[in-house]
N, C-alpha and C positions, 0 to 999 in steps of 0.2 A: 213565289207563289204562281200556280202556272193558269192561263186562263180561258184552257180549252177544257172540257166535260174531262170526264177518269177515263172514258172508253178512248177520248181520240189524244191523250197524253200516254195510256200503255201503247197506244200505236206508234205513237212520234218513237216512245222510248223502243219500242222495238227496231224500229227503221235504225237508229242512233246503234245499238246495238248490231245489226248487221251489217254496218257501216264499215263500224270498229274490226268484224271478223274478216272483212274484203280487204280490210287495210291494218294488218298487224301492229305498222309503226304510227299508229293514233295514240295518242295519252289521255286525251277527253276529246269528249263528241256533246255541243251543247245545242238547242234547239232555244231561240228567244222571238219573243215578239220586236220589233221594230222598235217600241218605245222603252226595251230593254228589261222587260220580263220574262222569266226562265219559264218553258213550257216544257222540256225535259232535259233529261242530261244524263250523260253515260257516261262518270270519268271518279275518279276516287280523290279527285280537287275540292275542295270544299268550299272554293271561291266561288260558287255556280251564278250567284246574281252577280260581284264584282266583272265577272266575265262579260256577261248580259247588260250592265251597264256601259260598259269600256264596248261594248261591241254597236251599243248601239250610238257611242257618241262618233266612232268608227264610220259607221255609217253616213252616219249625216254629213261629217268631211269628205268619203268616198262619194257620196250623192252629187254635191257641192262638185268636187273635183273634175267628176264623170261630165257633168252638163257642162263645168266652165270649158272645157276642152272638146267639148264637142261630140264625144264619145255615147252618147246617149244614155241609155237608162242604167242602172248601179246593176253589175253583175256579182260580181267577187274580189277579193281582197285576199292580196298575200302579204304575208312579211315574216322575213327568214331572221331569227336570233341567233347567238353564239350558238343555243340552248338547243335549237329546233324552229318550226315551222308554228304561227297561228295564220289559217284561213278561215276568212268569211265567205260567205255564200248567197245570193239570195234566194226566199223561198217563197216566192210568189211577193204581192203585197203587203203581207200582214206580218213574214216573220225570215229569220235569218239561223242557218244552221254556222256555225263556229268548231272549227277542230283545233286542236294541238298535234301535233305531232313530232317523233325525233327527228334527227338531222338526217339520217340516212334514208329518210321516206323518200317513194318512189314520185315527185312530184306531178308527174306526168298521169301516174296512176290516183296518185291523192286527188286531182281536178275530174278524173273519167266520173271516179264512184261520190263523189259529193256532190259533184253536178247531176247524178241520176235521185240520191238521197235527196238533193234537194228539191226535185221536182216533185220526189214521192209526199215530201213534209208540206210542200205545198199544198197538194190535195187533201191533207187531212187536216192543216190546220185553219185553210180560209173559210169551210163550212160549216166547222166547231166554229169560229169566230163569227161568223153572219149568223147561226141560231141563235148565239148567244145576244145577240142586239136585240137593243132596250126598243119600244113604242116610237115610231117617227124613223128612225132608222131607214138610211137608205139599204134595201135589197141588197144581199149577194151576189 
């Protein structure tokens, strides 16, 4: 259940989609919030929350890892299977873009175009998310 407005979820899914067309060998393209809710997804997998959860417990170890080491704030996550590739992304504060991809993906080009998606998702999803706050709310 995703928890940006319909207008700024056809946008994520659209970005998700052009993602997918810059980068052939992607098999899904998931957009989640941080605490592991699906705000879109472009991929014909039907695990779209299992992903969103696993991505976001992901996280919290990559967070964890990132500051124990010194390395500062949580960028991105690779990890290469038999099968193919899943990365993580971040996308601003509020939410994390996730791809799958085959084995023969171009790595170098998978980091250029998810790292530019993710900036885009960023902008569309942190001020769906600050409208959406409740009374007392801090600001966007």
């Amino acid at each position: 259940m995703s928890t940006v407005p319909p207008e700024a979820e056809a946008e994520i899914l659209a970005e998700l989609r052009r993602l997918r067309s810059r980068v052939p060998q992607l098999t899904g393209a998931f957009a989640a919030s941080t605490d592991g809710l699906v705000l879109a997804q472009d991929s014909t997998a039907t695990e779209a929350e299992s992903v969103a959860a696993l991505t976001a417990a992901a996280l919290g170890v990559a967070q964890r890892l990132s500051d124990c080491t010194g390395q500062g704030g949580f960028r991105e996550l690779l990890v290469r299977g038999e099968e193919g590739y899943v990365a993580t992304y971040a996308a601003g504060d509020a939410a994390v873009l996730t791809l799958t991809a085959e084995p023969r993906v171009n790595v170098g080009r998978l980091h250029l175009e998810a790292r530019r998606s993710s900036v885009r998702i960023a902008e569309l999803v942190e001020p769906a998310l600050g409208r959406r706050r409740g009374p007392g709310s801090a600001p966007a």
